[in-house]
Backbone bond lengths (Angstrom), bond angles and torsions (degrees), N, CA, C in turn:
res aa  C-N    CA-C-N  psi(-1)  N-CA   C-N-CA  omega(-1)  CA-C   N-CA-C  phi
1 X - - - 1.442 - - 1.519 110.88 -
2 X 1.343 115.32 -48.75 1.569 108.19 -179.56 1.580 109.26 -82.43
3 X 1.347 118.96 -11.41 1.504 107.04 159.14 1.524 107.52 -83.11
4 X 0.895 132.69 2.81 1.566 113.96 162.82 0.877 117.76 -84.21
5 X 1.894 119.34 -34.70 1.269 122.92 176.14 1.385 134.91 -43.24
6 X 1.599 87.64 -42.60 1.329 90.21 -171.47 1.385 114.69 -114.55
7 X 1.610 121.84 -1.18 1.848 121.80 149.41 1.657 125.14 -57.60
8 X 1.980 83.35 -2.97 2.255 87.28 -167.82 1.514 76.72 -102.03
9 X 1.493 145.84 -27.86 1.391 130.64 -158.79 1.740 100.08 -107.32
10 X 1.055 138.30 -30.14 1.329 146.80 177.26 1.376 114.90 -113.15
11 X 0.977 166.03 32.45 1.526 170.10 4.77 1.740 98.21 152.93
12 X 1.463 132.11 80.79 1.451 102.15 170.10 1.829 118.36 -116.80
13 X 1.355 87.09 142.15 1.439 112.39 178.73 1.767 124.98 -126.76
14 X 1.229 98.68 155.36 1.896 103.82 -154.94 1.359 92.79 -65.00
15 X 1.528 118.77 -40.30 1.545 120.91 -161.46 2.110 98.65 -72.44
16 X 1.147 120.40 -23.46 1.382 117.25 179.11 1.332 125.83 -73.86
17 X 1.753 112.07 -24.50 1.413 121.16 -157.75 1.608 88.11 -97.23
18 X 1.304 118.38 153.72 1.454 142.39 -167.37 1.608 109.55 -136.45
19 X 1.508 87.79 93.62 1.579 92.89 -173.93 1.481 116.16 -83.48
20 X 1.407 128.31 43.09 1.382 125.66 -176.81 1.567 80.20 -132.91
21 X 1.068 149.15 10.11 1.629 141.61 150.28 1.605 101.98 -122.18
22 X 1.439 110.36 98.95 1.620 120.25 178.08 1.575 91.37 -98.42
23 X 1.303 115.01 134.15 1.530 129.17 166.58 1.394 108.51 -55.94
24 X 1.430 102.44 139.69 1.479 109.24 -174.98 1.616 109.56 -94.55
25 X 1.078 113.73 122.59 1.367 132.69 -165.80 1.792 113.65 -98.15
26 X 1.408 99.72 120.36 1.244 110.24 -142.42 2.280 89.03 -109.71
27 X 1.356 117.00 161.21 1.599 133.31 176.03 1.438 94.48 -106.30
28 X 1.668 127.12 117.10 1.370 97.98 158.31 1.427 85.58 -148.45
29 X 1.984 129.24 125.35 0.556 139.52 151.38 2.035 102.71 82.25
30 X 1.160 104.26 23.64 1.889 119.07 -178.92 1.534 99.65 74.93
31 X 0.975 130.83 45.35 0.948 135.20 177.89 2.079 109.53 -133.16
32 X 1.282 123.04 153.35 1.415 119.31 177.96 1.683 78.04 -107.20
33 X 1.631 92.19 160.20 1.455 115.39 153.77 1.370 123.29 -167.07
34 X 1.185 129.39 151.21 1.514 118.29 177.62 1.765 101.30 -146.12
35 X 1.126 105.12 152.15 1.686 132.48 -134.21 1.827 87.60 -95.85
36 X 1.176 98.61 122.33 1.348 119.19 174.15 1.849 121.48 -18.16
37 X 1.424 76.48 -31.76 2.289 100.21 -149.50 1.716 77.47 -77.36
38 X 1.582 111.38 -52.58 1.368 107.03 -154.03 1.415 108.70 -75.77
39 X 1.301 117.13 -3.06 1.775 113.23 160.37 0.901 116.44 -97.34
40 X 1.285 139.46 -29.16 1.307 132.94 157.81 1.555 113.11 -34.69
41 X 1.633 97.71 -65.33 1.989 89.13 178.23 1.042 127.77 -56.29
42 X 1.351 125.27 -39.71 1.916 135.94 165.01 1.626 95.37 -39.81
43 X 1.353 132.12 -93.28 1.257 147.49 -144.55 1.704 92.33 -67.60
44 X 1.204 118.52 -16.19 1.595 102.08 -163.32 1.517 118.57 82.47
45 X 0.914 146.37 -3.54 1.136 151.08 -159.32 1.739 122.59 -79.99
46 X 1.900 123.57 172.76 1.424 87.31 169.49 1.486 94.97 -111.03
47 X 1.257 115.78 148.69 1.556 119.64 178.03 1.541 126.54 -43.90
48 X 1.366 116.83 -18.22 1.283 145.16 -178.28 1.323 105.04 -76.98
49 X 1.348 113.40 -32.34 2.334 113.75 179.53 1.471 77.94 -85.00
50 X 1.359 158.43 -70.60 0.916 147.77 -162.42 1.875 137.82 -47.19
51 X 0.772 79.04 -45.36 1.969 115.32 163.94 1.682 88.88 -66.51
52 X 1.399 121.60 -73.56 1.584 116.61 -178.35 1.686 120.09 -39.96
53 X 1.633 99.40 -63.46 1.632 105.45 176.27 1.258 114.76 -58.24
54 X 1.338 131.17 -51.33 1.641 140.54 174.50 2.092 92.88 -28.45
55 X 1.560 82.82 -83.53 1.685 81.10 -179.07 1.446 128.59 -44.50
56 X 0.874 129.84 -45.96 1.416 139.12 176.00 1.122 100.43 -37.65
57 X 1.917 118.20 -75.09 1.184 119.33 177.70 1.912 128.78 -50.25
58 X 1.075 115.20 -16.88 1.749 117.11 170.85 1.269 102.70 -96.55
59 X 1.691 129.11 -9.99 1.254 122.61 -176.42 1.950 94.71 -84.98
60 X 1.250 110.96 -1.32 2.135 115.68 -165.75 1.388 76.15 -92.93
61 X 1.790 120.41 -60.75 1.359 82.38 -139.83 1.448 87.48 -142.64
62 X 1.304 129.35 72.73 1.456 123.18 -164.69 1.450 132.88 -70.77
63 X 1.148 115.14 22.38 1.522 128.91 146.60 1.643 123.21 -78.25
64 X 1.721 98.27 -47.70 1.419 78.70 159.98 1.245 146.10 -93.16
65 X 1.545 103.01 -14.67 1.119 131.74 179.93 1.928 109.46 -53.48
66 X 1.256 115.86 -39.42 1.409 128.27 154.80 1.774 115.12 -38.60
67 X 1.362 108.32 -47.88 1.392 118.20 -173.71 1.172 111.22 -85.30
68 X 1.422 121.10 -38.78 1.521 104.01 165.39 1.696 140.75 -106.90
69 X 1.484 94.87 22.42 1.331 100.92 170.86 1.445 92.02 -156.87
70 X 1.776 99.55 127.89 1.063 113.15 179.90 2.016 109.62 -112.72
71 X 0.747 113.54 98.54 1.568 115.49 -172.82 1.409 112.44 -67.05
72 X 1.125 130.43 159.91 1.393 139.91 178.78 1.314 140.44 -172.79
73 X 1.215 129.80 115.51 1.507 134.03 -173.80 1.291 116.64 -64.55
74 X 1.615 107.50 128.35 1.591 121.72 -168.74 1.241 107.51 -139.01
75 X 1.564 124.94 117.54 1.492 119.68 -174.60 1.593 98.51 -120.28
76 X 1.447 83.50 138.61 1.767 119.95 -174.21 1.718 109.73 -56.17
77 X 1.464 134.39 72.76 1.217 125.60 -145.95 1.634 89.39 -69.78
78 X 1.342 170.05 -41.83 0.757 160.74 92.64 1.878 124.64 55.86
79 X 1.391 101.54 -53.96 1.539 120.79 -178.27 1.401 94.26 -126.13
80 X 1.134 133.43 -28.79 1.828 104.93 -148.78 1.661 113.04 86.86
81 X 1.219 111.64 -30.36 1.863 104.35 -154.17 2.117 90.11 -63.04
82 X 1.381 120.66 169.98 1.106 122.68 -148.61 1.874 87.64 -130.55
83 X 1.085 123.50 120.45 1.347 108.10 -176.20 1.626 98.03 -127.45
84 X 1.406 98.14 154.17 1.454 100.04 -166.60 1.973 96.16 -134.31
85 X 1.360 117.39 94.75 1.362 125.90 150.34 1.314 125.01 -88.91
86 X 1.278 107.27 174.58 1.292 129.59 -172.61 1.650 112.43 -104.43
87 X 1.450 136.18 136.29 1.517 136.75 165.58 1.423 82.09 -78.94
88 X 1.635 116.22 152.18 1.900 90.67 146.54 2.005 78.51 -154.17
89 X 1.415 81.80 148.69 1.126 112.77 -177.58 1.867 125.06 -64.17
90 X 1.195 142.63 149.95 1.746 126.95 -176.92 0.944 100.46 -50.73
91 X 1.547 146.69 -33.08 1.444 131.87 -132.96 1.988 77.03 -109.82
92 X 0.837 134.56 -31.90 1.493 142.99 164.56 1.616 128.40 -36.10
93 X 1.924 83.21 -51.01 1.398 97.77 179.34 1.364 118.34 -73.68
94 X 1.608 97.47 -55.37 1.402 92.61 175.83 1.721 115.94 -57.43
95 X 1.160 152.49 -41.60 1.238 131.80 -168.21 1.578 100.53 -77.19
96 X 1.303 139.22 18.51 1.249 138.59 173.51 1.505 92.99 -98.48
């Protein structure tokens, strides 16, 4: 049931993902992570199904959901606008 949920809100397919933008994979604390924005551009996707599934998934099980997605406020020094992604961890990705 919650993989349907979230294959109808995040949808991935081989023909969508764009392997000339690989997410940049980040060390924080022994842990890997890579930043919401930068899977969105790989997969094609809009960051907004992502932001949806992320939540969904800490809304199942929010102990872990803490551990594998770490969210964080980032402002556009450029604009001001205030953007709020997600780190999320492999074990993250894959259940996305």
């Amino acid at each position: 049931m919650l993989n349907d949920k979230l294959s109808s809100i995040f949808p991935i397919t081989p023909a969508t993902a764009d392997i000339t933008k690989h997410p940049q994979v980040i060390i924080k604390m022994n842990k890997e992570y890579a930043n919401s924005r930068d899977i969105v551009a790989f997969f094609g996707k809009e960051h907004d199904n992502v932001l949806e599934a992320a939540d969904i998934l800490i809304a199942e099980d929010r102990e872990w959901g803490v551990v594998g997605f770490n969210q964080r406020n980032i402002v556009n020094k450029q604009n001001g606008m205030s953007y709020i992604p997600y780190d999320i961890t492999k074990d993250g990705f894959i259940l996305m």
